[in-house]
N, CA, C and O atoms as a GROMACS GRO file, in nm:
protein
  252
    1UNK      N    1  -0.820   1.696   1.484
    1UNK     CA    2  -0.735   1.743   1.378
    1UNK      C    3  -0.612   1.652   1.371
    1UNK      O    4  -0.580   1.584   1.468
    2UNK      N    5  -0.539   1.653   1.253
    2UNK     CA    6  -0.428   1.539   1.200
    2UNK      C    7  -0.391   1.636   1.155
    2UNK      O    8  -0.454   1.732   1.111
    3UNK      N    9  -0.223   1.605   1.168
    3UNK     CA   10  -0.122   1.640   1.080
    3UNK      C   11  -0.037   1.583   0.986
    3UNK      O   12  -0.039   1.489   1.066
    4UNK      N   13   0.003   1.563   0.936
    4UNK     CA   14   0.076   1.453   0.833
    4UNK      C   15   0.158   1.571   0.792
    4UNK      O   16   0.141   1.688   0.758
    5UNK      N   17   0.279   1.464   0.816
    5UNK     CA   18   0.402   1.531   0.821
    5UNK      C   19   0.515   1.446   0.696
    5UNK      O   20   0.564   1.334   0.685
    6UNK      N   21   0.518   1.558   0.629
    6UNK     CA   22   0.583   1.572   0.467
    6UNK      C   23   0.726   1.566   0.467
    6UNK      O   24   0.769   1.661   0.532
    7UNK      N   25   0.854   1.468   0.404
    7UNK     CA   26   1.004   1.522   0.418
    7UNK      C   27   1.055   1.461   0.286
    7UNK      O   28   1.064   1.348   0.239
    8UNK      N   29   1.089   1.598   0.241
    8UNK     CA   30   1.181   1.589   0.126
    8UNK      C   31   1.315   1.444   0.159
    8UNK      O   32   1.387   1.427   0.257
    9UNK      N   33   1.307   1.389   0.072
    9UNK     CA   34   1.416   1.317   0.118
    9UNK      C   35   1.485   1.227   0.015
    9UNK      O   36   1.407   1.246  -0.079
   10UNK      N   37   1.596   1.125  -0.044
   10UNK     CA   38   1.627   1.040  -0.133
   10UNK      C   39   1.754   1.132  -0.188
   10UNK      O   40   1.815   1.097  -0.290
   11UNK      N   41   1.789   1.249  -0.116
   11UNK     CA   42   1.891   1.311  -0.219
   11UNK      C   43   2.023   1.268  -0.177
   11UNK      O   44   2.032   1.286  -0.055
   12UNK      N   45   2.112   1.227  -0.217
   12UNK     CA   46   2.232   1.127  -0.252
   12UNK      C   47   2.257   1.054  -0.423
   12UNK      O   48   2.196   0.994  -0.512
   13UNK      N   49   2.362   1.096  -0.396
   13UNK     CA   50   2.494   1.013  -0.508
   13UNK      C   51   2.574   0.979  -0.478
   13UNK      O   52   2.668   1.046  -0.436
   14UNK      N   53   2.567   0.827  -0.490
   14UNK     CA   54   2.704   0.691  -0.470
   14UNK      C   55   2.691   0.700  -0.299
   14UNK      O   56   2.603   0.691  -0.213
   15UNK      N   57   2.865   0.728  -0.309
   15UNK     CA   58   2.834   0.771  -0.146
   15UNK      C   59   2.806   0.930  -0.110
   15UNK      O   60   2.814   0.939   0.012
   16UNK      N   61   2.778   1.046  -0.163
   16UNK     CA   62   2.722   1.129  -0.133
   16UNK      C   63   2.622   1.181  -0.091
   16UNK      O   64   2.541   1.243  -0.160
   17UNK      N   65   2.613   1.158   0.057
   17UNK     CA   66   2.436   1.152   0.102
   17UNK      C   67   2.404   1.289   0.172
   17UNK      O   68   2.505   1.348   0.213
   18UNK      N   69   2.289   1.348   0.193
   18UNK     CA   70   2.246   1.464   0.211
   18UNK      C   71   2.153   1.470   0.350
   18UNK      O   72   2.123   1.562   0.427
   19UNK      N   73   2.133   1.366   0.347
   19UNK     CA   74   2.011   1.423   0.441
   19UNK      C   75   2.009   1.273   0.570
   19UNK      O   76   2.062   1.166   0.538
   20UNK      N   77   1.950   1.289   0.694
   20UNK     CA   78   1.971   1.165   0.748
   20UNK      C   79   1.799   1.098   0.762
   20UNK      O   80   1.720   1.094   0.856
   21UNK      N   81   1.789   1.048   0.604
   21UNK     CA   82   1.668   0.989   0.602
   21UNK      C   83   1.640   0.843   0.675
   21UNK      O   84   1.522   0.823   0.705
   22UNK      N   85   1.731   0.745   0.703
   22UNK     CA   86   1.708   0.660   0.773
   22UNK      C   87   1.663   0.702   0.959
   22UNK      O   88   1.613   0.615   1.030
   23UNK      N   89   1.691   0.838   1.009
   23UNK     CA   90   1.650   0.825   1.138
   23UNK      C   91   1.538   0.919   1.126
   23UNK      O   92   1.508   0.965   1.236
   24UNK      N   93   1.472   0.960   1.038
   24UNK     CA   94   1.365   1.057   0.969
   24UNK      C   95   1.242   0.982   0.963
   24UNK      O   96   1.129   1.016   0.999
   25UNK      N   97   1.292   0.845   0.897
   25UNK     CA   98   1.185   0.776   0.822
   25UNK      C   99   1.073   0.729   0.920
   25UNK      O  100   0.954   0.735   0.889
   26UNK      N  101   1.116   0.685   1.035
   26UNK     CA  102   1.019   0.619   1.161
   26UNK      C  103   0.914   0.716   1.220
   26UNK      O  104   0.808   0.691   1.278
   27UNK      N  105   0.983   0.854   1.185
   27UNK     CA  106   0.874   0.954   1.238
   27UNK      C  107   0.832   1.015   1.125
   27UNK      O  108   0.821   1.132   1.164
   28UNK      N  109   0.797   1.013   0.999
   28UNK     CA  110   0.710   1.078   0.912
   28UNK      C  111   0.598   1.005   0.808
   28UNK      O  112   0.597   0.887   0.776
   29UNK      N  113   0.512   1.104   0.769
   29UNK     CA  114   0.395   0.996   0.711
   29UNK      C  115   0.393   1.008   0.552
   29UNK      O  116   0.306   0.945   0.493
   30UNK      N  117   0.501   1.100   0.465
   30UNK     CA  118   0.512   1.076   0.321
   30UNK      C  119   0.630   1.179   0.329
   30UNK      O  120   0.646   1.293   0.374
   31UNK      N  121   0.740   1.042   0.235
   31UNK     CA  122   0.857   1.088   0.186
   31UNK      C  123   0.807   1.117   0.089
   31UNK      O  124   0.711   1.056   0.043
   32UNK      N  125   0.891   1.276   0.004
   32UNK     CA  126   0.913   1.342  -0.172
   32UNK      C  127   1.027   1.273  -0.164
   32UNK      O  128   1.100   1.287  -0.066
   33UNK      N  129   1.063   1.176  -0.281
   33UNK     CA  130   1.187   1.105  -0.307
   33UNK      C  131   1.241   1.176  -0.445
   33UNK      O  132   1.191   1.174  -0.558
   34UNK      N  133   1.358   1.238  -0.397
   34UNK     CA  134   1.410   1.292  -0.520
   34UNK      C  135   1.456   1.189  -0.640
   34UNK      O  136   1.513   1.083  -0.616
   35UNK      N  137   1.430   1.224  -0.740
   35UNK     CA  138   1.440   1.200  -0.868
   35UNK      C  139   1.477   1.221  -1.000
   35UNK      O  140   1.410   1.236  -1.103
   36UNK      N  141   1.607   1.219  -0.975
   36UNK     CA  142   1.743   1.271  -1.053
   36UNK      C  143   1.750   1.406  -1.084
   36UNK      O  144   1.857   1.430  -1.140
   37UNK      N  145   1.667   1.521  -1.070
   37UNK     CA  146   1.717   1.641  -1.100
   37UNK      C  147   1.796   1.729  -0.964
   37UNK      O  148   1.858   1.833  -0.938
   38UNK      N  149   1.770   1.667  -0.934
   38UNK     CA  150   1.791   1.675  -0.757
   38UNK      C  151   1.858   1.602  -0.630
   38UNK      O  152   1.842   1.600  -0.508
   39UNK      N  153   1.959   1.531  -0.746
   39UNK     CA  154   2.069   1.466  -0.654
   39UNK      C  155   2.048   1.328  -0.634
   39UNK      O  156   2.137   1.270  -0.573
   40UNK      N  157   1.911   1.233  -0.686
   40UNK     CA  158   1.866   1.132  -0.708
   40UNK      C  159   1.904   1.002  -0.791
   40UNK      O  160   1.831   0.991  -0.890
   41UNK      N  161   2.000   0.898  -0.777
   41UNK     CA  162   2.048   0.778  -0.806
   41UNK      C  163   1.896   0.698  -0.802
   41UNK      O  164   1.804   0.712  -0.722
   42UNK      N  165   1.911   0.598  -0.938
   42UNK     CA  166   1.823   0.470  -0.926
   42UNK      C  167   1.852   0.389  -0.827
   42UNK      O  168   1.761   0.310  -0.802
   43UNK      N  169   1.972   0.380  -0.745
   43UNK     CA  170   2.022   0.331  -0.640
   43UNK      C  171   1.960   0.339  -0.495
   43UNK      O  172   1.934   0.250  -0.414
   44UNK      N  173   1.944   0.480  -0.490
   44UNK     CA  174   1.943   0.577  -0.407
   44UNK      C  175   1.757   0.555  -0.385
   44UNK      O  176   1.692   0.528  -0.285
   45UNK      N  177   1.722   0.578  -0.507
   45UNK     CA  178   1.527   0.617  -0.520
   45UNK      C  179   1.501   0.438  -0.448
   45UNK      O  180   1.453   0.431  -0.335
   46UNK      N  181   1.532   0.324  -0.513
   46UNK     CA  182   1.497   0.215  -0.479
   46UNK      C  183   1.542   0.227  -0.306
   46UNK      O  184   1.447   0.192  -0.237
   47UNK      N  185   1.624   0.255  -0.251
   47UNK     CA  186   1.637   0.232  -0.137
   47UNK      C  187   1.597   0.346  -0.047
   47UNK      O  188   1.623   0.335   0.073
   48UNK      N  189   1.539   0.450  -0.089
   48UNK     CA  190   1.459   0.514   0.002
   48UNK      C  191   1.333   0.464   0.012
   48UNK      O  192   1.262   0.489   0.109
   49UNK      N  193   1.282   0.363  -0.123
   49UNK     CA  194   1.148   0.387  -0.129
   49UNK      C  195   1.113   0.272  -0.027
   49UNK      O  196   1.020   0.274   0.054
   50UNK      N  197   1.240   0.137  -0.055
   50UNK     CA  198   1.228   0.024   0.101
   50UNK      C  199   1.228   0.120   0.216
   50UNK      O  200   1.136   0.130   0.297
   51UNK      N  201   1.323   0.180   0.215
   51UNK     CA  202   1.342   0.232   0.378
   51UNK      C  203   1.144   0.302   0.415
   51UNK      O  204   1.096   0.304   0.528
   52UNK      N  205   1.093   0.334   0.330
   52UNK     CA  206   0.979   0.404   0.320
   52UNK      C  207   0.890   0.304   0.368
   52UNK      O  208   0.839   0.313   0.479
   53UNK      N  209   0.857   0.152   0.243
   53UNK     CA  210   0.763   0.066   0.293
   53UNK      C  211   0.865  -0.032   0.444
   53UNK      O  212   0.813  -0.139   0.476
   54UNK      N  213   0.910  -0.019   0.470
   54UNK     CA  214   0.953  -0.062   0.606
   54UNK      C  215   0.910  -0.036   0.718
   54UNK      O  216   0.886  -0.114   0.810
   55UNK      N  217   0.898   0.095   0.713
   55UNK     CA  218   0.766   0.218   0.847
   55UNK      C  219   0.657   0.225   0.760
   55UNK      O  220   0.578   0.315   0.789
   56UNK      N  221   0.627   0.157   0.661
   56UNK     CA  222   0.435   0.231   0.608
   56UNK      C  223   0.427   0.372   0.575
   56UNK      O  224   0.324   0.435   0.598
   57UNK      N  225   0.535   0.427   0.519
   57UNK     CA  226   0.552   0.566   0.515
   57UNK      C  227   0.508   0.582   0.380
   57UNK      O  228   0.572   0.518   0.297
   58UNK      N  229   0.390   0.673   0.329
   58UNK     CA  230   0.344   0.689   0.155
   58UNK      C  231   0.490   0.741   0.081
   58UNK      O  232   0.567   0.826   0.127
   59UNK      N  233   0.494   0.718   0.040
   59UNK     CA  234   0.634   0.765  -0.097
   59UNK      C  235   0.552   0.887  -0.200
   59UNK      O  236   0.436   0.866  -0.236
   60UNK      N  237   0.601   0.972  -0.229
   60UNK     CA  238   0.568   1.090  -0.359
   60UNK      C  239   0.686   1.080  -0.430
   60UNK      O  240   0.770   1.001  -0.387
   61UNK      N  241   0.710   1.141  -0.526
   61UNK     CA  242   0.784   1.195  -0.644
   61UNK      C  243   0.845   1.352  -0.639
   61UNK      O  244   0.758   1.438  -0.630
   62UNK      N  245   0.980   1.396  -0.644
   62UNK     CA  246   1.002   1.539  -0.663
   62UNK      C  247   1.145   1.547  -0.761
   62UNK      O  248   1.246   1.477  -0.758
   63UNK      N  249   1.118   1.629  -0.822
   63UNK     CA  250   1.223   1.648  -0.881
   63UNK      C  251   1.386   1.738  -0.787
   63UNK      O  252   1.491   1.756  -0.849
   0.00000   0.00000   0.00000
């Protein structure tokens, strides 16, 4: 049996950040990257989604 382990994550504006997705990212197997309804910068989405392909981590979509 496998688990794959899911984390909401990408929510920040400017410097307003929420969550500590850079020490998250090494241990999970698909970030939900928020996407502006939900605290989400084009800033913000592009650089979670590197921090994401950096560990091989799948990327999703959440509002």
């Amino acid at each position: 049996m496998t688990i794959e382990i899911n984390v909401d994550c990408g929510e920040a504006f400017g410097n307003w950040v929420a969550g500590p997705d850079e020490e998250l990212m090494p241990m999970i197997d698909v970030a939900n990257v928020a996407c502006g309804g939900h605290a989400g910068s084009p800033v913000i989405m592009k650089r979670t989604i590197d921090l994401a392909k950096k560990f091989g981590v799948k990327v999703g979509a959440r509002e």
